[in-house]
N, C-alpha and C positions, 0 to 999 in steps of 0.2 A: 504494500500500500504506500502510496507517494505521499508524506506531509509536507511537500517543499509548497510555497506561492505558485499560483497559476500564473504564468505571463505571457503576453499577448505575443501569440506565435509570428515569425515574418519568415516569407518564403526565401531556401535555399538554393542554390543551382546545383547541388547533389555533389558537390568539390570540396567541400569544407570551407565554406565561407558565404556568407550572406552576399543578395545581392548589391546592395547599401557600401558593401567592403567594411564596415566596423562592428560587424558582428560574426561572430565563427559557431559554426553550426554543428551537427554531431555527428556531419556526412550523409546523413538523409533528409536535411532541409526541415528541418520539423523540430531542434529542438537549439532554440539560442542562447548563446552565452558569453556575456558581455564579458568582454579583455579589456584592462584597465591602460588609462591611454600609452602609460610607460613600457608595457610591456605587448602592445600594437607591431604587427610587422609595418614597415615599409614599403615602398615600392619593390616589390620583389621580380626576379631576374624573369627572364623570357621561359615558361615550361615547353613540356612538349605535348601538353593538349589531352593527358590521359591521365586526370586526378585520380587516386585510390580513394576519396572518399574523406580522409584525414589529412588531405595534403594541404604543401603551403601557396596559397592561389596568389596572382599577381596583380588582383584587383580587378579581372577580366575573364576572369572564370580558368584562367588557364595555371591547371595544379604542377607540382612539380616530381613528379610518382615517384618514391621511394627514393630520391638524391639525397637525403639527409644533408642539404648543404644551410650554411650558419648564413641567415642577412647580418653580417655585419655592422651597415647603417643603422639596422635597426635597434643592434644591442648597445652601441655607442651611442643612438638619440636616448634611446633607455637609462643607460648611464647617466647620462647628464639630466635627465630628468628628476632622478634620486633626490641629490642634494637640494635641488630647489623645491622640492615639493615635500620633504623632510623642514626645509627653511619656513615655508609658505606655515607649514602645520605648528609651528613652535610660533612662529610671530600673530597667527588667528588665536590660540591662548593663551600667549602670553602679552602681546600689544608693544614687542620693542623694537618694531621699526622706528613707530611714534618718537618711543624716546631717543633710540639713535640718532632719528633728525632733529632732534633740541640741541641734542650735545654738539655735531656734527656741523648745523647750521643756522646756528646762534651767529647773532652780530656783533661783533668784535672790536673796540674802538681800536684809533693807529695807536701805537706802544711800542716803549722800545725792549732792550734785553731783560731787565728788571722784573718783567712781569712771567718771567719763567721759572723764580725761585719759588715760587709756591709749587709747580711740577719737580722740583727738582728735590723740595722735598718728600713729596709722597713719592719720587724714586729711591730717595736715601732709606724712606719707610718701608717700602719693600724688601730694598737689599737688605735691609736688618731683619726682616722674618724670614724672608730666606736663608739666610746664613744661619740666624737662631737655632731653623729646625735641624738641619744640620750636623750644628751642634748639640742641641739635647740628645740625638741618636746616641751619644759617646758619653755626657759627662752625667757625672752618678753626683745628683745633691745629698751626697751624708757626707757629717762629718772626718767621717776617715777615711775617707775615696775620693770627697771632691779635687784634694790638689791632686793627688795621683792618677784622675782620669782625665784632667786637663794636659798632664804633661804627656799623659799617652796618646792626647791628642794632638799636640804640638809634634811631639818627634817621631811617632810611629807612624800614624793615621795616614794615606795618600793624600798630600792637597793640607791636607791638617791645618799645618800653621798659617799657609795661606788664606784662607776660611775663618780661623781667628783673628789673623789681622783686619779681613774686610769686616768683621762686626766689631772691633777694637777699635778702628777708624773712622767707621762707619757710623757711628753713635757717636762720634766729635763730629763729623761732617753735617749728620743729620740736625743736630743744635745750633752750630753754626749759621746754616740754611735758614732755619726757623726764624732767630733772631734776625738774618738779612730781611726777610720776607716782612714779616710786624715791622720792620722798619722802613720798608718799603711803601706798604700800607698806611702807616703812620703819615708817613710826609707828605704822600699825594692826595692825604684824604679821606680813602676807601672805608673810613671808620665810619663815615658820618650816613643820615639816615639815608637808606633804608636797609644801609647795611650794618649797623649796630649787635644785632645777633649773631651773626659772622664772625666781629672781630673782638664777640664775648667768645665765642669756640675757638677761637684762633688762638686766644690767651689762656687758655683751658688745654690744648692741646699741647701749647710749649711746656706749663707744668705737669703735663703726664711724660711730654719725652725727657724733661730732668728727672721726675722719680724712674724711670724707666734705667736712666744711667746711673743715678745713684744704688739701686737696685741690682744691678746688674757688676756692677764693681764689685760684691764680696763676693758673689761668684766662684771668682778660683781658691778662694778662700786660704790664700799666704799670708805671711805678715803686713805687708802693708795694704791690702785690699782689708783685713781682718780690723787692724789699729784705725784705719781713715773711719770706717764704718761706725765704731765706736763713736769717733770723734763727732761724724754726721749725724749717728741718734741721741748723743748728750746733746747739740748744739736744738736740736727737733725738741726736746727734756725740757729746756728751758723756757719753751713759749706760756705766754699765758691760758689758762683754762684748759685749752687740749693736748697741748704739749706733753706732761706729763702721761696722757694716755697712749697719744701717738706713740711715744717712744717705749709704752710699754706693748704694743700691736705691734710695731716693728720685731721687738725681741723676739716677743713668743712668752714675756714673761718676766719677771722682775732683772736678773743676767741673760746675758749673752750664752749663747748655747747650741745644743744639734738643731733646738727647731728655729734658732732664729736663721740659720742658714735655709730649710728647708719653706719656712714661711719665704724670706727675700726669694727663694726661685719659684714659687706659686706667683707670687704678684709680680714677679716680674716676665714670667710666662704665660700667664693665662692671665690675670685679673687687668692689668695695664693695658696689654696687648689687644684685648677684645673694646675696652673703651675706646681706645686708639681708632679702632677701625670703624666704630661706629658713629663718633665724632668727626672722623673726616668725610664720612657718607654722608652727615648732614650738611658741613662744609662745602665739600662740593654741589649737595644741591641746592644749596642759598647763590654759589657761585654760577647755575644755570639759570637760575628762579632769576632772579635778580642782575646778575650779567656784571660784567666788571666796569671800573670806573673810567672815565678815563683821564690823564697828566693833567695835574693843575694848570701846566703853561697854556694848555689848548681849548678854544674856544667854538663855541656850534655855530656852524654858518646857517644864515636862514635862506631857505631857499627863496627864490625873488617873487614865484606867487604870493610869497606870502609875508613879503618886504613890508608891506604897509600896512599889513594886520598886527595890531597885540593884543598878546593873549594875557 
């Protein structure tokens, strides 16, 4: 008994293919089945006019009996029909064409070099998670392995010490960058409304990449990453009202210890790191939302329609 849909039958010419040519039949004309358009033959070759019924027609009724030969064309348009229609099916539920074209072709005042240290920092941002992960593969936070799986990473590991240095670097560059940027910001401007929320994030983000370095310094946990550290959570000690507690979160506890080590690489792996990233997400979208500023020296020309109008 057949539970499939009934569908409305169209005549075959008894070759394996409709007369229509986009529908292929089951060789006796009587039962259709739609081929989806990627996987459609092409114009196919010259037969020799004696279909078996199953063969591959040329759009003219003329089969190709038993040649098993491959249309080429046809599996190349096929191919390339893949990707795009894999593309097409992501951008109908997900809607990011849309936003590609915000990012993409937004309008950009003239500018000169200056206005590339905010990319240059979310490159420095990267290279330091990159490199990060990296290194946590190799380095063991306990107290009686941290120095020894540092060193193992410096002089055994392939690539090791190089990898250390680009996150060692990498975290003065990326501070560096920061401070050029707010300064950059600062002077041209960029602070004032409507961008105000911006360059509250921007000031929020330089304090998370200094806890991030300070953080990240006991790390190999020797002498002087070990003493500076101390130095940096008594100096935390001293503030008024929260000081005192900060510096006792930092530890892990009234002294210095195994879990102040282990706490400084949770927050400096996971707790920093995730604010980090979601703070620049909103960053950047105030930076589409809103659009950049442009040079105090430069002035808007009015267009001469509209020379004699004020607004």
């Amino acid at each position: 008994m057949n539970f499939l849909p009934r569908t409305k039958r169209r005549p075959g010419n008894g070759n394996g293919q409709d007369l229509d040519g986009d529908v292929e039949t089951n060789g006796h004309g009587n039962g259709p089945v739609e081929i989806p358009g990627a996987l459609r033959r092409g114009p196919g070759r010259t037969g020799n006019g004696n279909g078996d019924g199953h063969g591959n027609g040329d759009g003219n009724g003329n089969g190709k009996a038993g040649t098993g030969l491959i249309d080429r064309e046809a599996l190349k348009h096929g191919a390339t029909e893949v990707p795009i229609t894999v593309a097409g099916w992501l951008d109908e539920r997900t809607g990011g064409s849309s936003t590609a074209r915000a990012i993409l072709y937004r309008k950009v005042p003239k500018h000169d070099w200056s206005y590339t240290l905010g990319s240059a920092a979310l490159f420095a941002f990267v290279a330091q998670a990159v490199t990060g992960v990296f290194l946590a593969m190799y380095y063991d936070p306990s107290a009686t392995r941290a120095y020894e799986s540092v060193q193992h990473l410096t002089n055994d590991v392939f690539l090791g010490e190089l990898v250390r240095g680009m996150h060692r670097w990498g975290a003065t560059v990326m501070i560096v960058l920061i401070f050029l940027h707010m300064g950059q910001t600062f002077f041209y401007g960029a602070y004032k409304y409507p961008r105000e929320l911006n360059w509250v994030i921007g000031v929020v983000l330089l304090v998370l990449t200094l806890a991030m370095g300070f953080t990240g310094y006991l790390l190999p946990f020797d002498q002087r990453s070990f003493w500076a550290t101390v130095v940096g959570v008594n100096i935390n000690a001293s503030g008024p009202i929260m000081g005192p507690y900060l510096a006792d979160f930092l530890r892990g506890g009234a002294e210095f210890g195994a879990a102040t080590l282990s706490r400084f690489y949770a927050i400096h792996m996971l707790l920093i790191p995730g604010m980090l990233a979601a703070l620049i997400g909103a960053h950047l979208y105030l930076v589409i939302r809103l659009g950049t500023s442009s040079p105090p020296w430069t002035r808007a020309v009015k267009k001469r329609s509209y020379a004699h109008e004020e607004i």
